[in-house]
N, C-alpha and C positions, 0 to 999 in steps of 0.2 A: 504493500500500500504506500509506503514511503517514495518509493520511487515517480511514480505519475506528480505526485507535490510539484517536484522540482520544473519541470517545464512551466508546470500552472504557476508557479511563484516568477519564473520570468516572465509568463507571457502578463502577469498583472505589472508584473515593472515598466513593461514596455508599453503597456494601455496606461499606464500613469507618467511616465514620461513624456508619452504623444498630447498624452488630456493635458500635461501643467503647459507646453511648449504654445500649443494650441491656444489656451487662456490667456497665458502672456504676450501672443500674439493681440489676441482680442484687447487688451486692457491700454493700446493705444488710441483708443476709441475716449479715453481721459486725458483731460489737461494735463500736459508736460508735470507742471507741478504737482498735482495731485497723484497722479502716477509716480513719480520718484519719491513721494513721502511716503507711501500708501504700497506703492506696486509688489515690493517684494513680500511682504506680509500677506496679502490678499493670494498671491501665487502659491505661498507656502502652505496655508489654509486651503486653498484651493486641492493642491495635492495631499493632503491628508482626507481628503473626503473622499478623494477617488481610491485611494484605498481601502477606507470604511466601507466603501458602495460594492466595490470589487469582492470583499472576503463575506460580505452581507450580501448581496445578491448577483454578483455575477454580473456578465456585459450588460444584462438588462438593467443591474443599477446604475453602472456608468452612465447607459443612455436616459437612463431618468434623470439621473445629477447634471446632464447636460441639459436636458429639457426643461429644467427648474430654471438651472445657471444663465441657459443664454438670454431668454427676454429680460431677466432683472436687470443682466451687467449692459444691453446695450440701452434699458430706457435710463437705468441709471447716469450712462456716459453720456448720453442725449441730454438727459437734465443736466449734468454740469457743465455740458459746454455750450448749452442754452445761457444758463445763470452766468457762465463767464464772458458771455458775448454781450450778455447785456447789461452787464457792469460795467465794460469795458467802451462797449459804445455809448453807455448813460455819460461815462466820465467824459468822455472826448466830444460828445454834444454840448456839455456845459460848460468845457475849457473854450471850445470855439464860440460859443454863444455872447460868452463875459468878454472874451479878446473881441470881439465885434464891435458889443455896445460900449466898450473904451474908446479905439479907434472910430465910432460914429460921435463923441461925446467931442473932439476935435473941431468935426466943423459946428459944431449946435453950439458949443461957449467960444466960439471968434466968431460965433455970428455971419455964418458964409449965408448967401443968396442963394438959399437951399429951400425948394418946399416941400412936401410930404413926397411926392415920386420920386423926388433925389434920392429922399433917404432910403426909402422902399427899396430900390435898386441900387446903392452901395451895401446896402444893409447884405441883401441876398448873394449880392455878389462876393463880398469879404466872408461870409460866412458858410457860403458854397465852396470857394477856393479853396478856404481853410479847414473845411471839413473832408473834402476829397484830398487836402493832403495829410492829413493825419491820418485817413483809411488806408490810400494809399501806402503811405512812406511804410505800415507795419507789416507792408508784404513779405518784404527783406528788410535786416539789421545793417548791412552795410554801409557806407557813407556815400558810398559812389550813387546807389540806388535813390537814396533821401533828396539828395544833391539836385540828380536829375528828375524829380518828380519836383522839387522846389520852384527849379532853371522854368521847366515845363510851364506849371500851373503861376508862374511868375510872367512871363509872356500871355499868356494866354489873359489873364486878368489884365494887364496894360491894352494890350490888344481891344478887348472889351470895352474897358472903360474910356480909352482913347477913339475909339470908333461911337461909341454913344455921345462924350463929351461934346469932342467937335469936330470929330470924323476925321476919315486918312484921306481918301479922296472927296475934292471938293470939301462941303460940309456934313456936318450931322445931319442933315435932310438929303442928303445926294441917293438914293437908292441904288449906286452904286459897291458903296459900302456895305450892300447884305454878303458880296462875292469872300469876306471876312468869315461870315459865318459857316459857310461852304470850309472854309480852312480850319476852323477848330471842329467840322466833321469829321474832316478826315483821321483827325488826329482822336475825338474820340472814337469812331466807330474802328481804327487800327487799334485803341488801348482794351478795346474790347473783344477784338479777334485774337491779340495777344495775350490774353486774360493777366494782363499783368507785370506778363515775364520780361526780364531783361533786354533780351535781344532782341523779341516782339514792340517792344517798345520803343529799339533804339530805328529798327525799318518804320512803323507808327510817326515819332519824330521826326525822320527821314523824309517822309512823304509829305510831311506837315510843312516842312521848308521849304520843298517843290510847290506844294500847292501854293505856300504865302510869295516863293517867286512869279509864279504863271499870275499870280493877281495883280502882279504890277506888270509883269508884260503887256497884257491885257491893256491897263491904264495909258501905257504909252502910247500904243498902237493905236489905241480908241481915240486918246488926246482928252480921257472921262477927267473929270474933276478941274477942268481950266474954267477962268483964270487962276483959282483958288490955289489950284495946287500945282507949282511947277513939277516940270520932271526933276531935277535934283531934288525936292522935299521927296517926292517919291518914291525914288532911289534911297535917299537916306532911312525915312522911316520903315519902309518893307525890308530893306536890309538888315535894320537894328533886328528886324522880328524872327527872319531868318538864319541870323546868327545867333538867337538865343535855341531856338529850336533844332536847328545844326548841336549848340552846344547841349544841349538835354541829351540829345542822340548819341554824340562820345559819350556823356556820363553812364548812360545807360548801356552801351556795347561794352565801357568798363568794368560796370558792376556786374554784367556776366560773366565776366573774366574770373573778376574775384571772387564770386560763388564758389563753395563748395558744394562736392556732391550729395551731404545732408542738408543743405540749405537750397538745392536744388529742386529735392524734393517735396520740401515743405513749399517750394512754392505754387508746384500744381494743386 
């Protein structure tokens, strides 16, 4: 009788081995932190009960202790990476919100020639920019990455408000000036095909400098925006805009570089 044991005692080793490895697997379904305070405990516990299940009822325990285990540990992990998302976006809605109504409190006590639609629209704008770059910037930890989301959403708001202000071609009433908004399409609907990533964003960028040149092509060719706007004003401004958007694009082709292959991961 003794002899049949020994196979059965490994083959439970080996169904307890596969079930901790398996689990552990499973248990990145939890926040970083919580998983490295938590993880090796819950693993070790884990594996003691698939022992219990094993010498108490056989494979059919096992598959019952998995049938228990897995809806708990994924609504579980679900719950706290809910609860950390929205602590974490609670906090960074209300850092941008306070930095907003500081910078709008600027022109309200100098008393600028500001009425309600002004502010409405700095308002959104500062507080749009600055919310997509704190979502953004925590794709990757890098600097290169921060940098050129900064470069980016830094152009793009100049752009903006310089086009609403008093417009690039001719004036703020020229309707020429929507060919602007065509150019922060391109660049979001490329930050969006790249979901993100570095090098997706630095071709994104890329396209974004092309498009802000072909607007001024355009301009000259047409002769849109005279007398108001000479070609050198032209040239100068679309250039400034190009060169930032050019410069997001290095940023961004560098911070792929300096990825690593775990931080690579994390960013799909």
């Amino acid at each position: 009788m003794p002899l049949p044991e020994r196979p059965r005692r490994r083959g439970h080793g080996r169904a307890v081995g596969t079930s901790e490895r398996a689990y552990r697997s499973l248990l990145r379904a939890y926040p970083r932190g919580l998983r490295d305070e938590y993880g090796g405990e819950m693993a070790r516990c884990f594996q003691d009960l698939c022992r219990e299940e094993l010498e108490d009822g056989g494979g059919l325990g096992l598959a019952a202790l998995w049938a228990r285990t897995l809806p708990e540990l994924l609504y579980s992990a679900l719950k706290e990476r809910s609860t950390m998302l929205n602590r974490n976006a609670y906090r960074s809605v209300v850092g941008v919100a306070l930095a907003t109504a500081f910078i709008l409190l600027i022109p309200l006590l100098a008393a600028w020639a500001w009425n309600l639609a002004d502010f409405v629209f700095a308002g959104a704008l500062i507080f749009g920019t600055g919310l997509t770059y704190v979502l953004a910037a925590r794709k990757a930890g890098n600097i290169a990455y921060r940098a050129a989301v900064g470069v980016a959403l830094a152009a793009a708001f100049i752009l903006v408000w310089v086009t609403g202000a008093v417009g690039i071609i001719g004036t703020e009433d020229d309707n020429a000036n929507s060919m602007y908004v065509g150019v922060l399409a391109v660049g979001i609907i490329g930050a969006i095909i790249a979901r993100f990533r570095p090098h997706g964003m630095a071709r994104a960028l890329f396209a974004t400098a092309l498009a802000q040149a072909l607007v001024a092509v355009i301009v000259l060719i047409f002769g849109l925006g005279s007398p108001w706007s000479p070609p050198v004003e032209i040239l100068a401004l679309n250039g400034f805009f190009v060169s930032l958007f050019v410069g997001s694009a290095l940023l961004f082709r560098n911070a792929g570089r300096e990825q690593t292959p775990a931080g690579a991961g994390q960013e799909g």
